[in-house]
C-alpha positions as CSV (number, residue, x, y, z in Angstrom):
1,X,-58.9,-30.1,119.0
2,X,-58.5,-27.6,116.0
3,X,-59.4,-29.3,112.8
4,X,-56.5,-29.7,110.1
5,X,-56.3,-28.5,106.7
6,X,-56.1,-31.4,104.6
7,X,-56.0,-29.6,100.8
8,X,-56.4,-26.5,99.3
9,X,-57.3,-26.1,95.3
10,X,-57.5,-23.3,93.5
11,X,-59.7,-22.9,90.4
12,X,-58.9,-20.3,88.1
13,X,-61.7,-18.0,86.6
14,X,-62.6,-15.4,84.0
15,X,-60.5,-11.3,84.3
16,X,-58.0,-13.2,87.1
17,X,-61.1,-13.9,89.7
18,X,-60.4,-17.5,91.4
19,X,-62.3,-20.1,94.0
20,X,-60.0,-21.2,96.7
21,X,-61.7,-24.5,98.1
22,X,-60.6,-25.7,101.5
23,X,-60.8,-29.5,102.9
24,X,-60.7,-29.6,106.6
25,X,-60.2,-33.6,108.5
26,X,-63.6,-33.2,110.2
27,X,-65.1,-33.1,107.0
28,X,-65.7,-29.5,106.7
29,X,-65.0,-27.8,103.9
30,X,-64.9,-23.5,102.8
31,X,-64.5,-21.7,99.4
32,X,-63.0,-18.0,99.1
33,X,-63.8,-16.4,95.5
34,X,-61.7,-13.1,95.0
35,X,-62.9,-10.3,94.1
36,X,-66.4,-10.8,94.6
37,X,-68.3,-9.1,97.5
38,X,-70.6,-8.5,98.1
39,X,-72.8,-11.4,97.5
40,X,-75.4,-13.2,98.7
41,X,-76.3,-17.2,99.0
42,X,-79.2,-17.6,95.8
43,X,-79.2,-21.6,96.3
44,X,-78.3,-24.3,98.8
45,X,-79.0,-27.8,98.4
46,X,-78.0,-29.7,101.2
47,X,-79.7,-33.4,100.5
48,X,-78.3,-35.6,103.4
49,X,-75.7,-38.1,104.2
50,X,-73.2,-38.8,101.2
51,X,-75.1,-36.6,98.8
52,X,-74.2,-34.1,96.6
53,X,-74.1,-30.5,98.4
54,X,-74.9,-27.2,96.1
55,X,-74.5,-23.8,97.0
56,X,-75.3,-20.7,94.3
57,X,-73.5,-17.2,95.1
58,X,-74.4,-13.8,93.1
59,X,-73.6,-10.1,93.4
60,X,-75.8,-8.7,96.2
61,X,-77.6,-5.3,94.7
62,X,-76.9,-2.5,96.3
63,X,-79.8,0.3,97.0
64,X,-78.6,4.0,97.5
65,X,-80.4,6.2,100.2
């Protein structure tokens, strides 16, 4: 059974960038950020049941060849 989208919110940043966070039924959940690749994950907190779940993002750096 596909899970179902239960909401969608946007949060509006700085120079028209924006989060797009998406709740799913099975408790799921995923964020989009516009233009903003690349990055890479700098921090994730993930406690346990019914805690608080944290998750850092910055610009990846790029090395030339």
């Amino acid at each position: 059974m596909a899970k179902r989208l239960l909401k969608s919110v946007r949060v509006d940043g700085p120079e028209g960038r924006y989060v797009r966070v998406v709740f799913y039924d099975d408790g799921s959940l995923r964020f989009r950020v516009t233009n903003a690749g690349p990055m890479v994950i700098t921090e994730a907190y993930i406690q346990g049941k019914n805690k608080h779940v944290i998750l850092g993002v910055a610009p990846a750096t790029t090395t030339s060849n």
